[in-house]
KOLRONU-351619 format. One record per residue (C-alpha): residue in one letter; x, y, z. Coordinates in Angstrom, 3 decimals. Layout:
// residues N
R  resn         X         Y         Z
R     A         X         Y         Z
...
END
This chain:
// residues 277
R  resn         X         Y         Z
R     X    16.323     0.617    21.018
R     X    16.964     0.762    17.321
R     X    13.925     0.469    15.154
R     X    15.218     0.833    11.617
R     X    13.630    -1.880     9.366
R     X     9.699    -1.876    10.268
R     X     6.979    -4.582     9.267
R     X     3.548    -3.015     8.289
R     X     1.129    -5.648     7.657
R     X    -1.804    -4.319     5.913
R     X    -1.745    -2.043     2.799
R     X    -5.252    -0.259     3.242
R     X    -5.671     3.748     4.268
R     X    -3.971     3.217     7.283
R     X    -1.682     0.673     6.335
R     X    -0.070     2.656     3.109
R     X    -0.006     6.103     5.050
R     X     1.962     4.352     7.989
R     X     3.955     2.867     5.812
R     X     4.608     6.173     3.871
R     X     5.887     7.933     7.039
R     X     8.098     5.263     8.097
R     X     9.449     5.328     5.057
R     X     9.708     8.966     4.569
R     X    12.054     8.959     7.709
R     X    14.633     7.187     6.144
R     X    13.771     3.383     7.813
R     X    12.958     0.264     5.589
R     X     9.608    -0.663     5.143
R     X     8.421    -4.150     4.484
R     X     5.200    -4.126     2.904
R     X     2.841    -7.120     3.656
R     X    -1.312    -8.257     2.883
R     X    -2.207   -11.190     2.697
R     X    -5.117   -10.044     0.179
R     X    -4.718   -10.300    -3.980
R     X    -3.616    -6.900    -5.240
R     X    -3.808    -4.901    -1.532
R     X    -0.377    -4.121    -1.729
R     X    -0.286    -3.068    -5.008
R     X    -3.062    -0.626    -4.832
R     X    -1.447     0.230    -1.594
R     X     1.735     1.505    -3.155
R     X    -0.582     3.392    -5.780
R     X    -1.926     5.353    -2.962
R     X     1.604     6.180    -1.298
R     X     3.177     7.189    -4.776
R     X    -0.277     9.803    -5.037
R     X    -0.122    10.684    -1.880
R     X     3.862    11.634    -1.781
R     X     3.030    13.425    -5.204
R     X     1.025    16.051    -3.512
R     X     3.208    16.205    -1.208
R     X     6.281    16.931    -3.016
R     X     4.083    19.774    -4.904
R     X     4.373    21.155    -1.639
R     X     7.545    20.747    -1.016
R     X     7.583    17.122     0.603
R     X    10.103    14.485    -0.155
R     X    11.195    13.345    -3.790
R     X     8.650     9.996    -3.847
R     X    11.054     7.939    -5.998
R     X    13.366     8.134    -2.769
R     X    10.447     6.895    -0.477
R     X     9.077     4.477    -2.121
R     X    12.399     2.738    -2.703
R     X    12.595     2.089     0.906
R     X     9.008     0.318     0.671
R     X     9.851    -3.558    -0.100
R     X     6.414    -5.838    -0.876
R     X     6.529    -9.129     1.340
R     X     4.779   -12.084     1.122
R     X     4.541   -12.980     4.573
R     X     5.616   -12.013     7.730
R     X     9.492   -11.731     7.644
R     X    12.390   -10.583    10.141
R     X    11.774    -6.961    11.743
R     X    12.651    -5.035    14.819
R     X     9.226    -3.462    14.645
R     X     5.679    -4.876    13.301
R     X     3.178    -2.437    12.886
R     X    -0.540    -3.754    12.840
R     X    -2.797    -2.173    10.332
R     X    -5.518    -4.975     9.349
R     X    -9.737    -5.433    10.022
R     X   -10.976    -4.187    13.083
R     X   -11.612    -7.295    14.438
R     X    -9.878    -8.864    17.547
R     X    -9.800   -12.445    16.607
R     X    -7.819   -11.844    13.970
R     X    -5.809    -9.171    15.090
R     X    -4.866   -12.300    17.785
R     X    -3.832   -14.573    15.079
R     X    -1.774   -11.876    13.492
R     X     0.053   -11.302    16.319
R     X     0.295   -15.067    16.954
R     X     2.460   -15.688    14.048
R     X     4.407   -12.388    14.066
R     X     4.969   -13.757    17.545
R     X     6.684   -17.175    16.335
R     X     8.334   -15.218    13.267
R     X    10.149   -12.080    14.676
R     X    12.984   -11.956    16.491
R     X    12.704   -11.735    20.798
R     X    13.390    -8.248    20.620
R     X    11.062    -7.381    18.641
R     X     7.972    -4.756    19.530
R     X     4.781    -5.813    18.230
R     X     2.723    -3.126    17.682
R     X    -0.828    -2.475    16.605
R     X    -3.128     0.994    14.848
R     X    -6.354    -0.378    16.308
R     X    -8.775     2.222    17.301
R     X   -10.431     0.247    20.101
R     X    -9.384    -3.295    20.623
R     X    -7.779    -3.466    24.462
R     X    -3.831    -4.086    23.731
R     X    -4.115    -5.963    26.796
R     X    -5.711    -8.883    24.749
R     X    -3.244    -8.316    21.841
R     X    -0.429    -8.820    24.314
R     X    -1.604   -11.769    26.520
R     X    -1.804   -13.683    22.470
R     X     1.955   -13.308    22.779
R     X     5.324   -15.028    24.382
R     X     6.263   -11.122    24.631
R     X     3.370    -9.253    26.408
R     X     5.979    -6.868    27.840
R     X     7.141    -5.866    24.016
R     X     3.340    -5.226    22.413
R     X     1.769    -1.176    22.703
R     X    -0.699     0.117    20.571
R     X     0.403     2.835    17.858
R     X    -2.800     4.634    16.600
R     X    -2.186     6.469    13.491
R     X    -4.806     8.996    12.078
R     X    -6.470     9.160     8.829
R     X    -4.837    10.611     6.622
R     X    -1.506     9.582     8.481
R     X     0.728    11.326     6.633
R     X    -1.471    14.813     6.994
R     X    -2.738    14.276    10.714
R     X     0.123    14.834    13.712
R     X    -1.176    12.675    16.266
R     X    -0.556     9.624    17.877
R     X    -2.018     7.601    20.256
R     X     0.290     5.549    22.525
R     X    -1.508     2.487    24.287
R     X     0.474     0.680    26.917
R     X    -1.096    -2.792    27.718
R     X    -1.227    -3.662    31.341
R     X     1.973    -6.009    30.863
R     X     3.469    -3.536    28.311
R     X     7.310    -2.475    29.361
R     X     8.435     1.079    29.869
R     X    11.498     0.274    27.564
R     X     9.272    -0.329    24.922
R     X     6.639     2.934    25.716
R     X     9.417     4.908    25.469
R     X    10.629     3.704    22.257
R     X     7.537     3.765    20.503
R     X     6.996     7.537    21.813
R     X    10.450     8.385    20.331
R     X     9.842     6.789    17.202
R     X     6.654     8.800    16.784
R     X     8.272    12.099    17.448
R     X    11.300    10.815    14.734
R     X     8.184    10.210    12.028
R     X     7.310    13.798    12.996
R     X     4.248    12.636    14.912
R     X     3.226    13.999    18.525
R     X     2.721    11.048    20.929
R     X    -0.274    10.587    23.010
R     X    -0.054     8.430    26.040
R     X    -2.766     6.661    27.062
R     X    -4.168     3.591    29.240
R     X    -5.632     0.276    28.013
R     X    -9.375     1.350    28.497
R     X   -12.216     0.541    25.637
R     X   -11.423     3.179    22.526
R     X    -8.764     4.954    24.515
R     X    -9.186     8.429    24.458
R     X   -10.184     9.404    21.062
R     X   -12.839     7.315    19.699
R     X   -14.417     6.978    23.634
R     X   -14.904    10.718    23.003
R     X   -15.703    10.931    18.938
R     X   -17.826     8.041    18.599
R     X   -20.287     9.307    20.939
R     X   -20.633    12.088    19.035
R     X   -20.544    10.394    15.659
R     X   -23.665     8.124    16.746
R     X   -25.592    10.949    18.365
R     X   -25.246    12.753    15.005
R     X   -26.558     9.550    13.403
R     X   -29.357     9.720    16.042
R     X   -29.626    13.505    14.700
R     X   -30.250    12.738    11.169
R     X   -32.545     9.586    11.717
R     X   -34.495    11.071    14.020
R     X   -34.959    14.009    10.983
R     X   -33.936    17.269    13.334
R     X   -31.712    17.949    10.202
R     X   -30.343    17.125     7.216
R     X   -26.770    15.463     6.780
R     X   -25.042    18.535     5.294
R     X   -26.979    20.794     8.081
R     X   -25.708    18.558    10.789
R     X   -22.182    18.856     9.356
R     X   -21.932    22.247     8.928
R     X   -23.277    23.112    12.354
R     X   -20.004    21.558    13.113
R     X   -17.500    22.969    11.181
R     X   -18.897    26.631    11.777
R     X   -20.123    26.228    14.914
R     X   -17.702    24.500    16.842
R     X   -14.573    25.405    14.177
R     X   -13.851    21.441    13.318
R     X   -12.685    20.480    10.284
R     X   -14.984    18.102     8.900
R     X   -18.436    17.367    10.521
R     X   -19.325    14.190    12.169
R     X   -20.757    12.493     9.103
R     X   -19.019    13.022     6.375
R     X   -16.005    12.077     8.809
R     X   -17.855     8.963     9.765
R     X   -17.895     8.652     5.650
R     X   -14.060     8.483     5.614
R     X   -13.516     6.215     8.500
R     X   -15.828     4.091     7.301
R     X   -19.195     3.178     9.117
R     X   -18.712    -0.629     9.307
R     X   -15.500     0.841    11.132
R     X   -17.519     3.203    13.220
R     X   -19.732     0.640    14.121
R     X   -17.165    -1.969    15.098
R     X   -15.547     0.443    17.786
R     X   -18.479     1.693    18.901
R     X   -19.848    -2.566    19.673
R     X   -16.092    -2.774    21.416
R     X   -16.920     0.773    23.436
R     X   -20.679    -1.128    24.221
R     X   -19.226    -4.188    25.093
R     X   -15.985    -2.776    27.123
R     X   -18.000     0.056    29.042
R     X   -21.383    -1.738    29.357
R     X   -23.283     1.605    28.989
R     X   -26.246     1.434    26.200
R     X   -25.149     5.332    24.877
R     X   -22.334     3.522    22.920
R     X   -24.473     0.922    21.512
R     X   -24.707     2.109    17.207
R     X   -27.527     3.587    15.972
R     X   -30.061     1.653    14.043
R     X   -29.217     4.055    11.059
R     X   -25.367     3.378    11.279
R     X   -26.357    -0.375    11.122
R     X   -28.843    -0.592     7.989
R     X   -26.290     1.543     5.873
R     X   -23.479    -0.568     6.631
R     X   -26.369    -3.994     6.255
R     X   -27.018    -2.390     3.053
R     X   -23.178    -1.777     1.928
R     X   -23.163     2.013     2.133
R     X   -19.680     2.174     3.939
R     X   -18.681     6.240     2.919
R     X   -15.939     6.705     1.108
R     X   -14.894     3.813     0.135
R     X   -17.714     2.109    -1.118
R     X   -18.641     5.182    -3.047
R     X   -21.953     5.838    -0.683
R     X   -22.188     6.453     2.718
R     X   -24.083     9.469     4.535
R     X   -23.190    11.522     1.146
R     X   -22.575     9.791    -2.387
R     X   -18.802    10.058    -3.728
R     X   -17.951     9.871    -7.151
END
């Protein structure tokens, strides 16, 4: 199945890395969101991003970007990637108009973290054709993707998605269609309990962290990754884990909720667990 000229709708973190990797591996990008100025700021972050990069020895980022076209609106693909709010409805209506605007062949696919593709696919004339492609943040940094096959979802299309995420220099990840699929059933969990952690005052935030990163050897600690996900994020999956699963040790904690009630998102609102200049 070729897959050379690929739809990304949505120019946020995800949307822009995605779209800088597709790019990056020679396919045309078509750039769409359906917000003032998202695009544009989008393009900002891919032409930063792909300057670091070449510092290192990554890809001239004139080249790139050239293959990154701004739409506006959903136009003729062989490939729609998904990359907008967490939030099913719309997600549905998304995929109900790429539905009507793409050609038959087309795979519709989305990045969400936790919505069942299942849903995603039964909004469709082409169940068969729609698998979830979950990206990680920052996608053009992090090797992994997850691959979520819908119940109705065909193995012709599974196996092209897995091929095109080994082509973008990604390592696939199958998984099924259960609640948060396999990583955020397992790092939300432990997101929220170190939420509990620092509400409950058994430490601070940068004591919870660094227990963490020295103590089990990851990266970043809990919080401050919450921080760059975003906790309005975090607590969207984790109601779609509570919901799905029906077991209370997903619901958010009460501390996850009042920061997001009160606007302190992480990174990208400037405050979160820690305060970002």
């Amino acid at each position: 199945m070729i897959l050379e000229r690929v739809l990304v709708v949505g120019a946020g973190q995800m949307g822009a890395g995605i779209a800088q990797v597709v790019a990056a591996s020679g396919r045309a990008v078509l750039l769409h969101d359906t917000f003032p100025g998202a695009v544009e700021r989008g393009l900002a972050a891919i032409e930063r991003s792909l300057g670091k990069l070449h510092e290192k020895g990554g890809p001239e980022p004139g080249a790139v970007l050239a293959r990154i076209t701004p739409v506006e609106e959903i136009t003729e693909a062989e490939l729609m990637i998904e990359a907008i709010v967490e939030h099913a409805d719309t997600k549905k209506e998304l995929f109900r108009a790429a539905d009507d605007a793409l050609p038959a062949g087309a795979i519709l696919a989305s990045n969400t973290s936790s919505i069942p593709i299942t849903e995603l696919a039964a909004a469709t004339s082409r169940p068969d054709r729609v698998i979830g492609m979950h990206f990680f943040n920052p996608v053009p940094v992090l090797a992994l993707v997850e691959v979520i096959r819908a119940d109705q979802t065909s193995d012709e299309t599974a196996e092209a998605i897995v091929a095109l995420a080994r082509e973008l220099g990604k390592t696939p990840a199958e998984a099924n269609d259960f609640p948060g699929f396999v990583s955020n059933r397992i790092l939300m969990p432990f997101v929220n309990e170190a939420a509990y952690a620092l509400m409950e005052g058994v430490a601070e935030a940068e004591a919870i962290d660094t227990v963490a990163r020295l103590g089990f050897a990851h990266p970043m600690g809990p919080l401050a990754l919450a921080d760059l996900i975003g906790l309005d994020t975090c607590v969207a999956i984790m109601e779609v884990l509570h919901a799905g699963l029906g077991d209370p040790k997903y619901a958010p904690c009460p501390l996850l909720r009042r920061h997001v009630a009160a606007g302190r998102l992480g990174r990208k609102s400037g405050l979160g667990f820690y305060e970002y200049g």
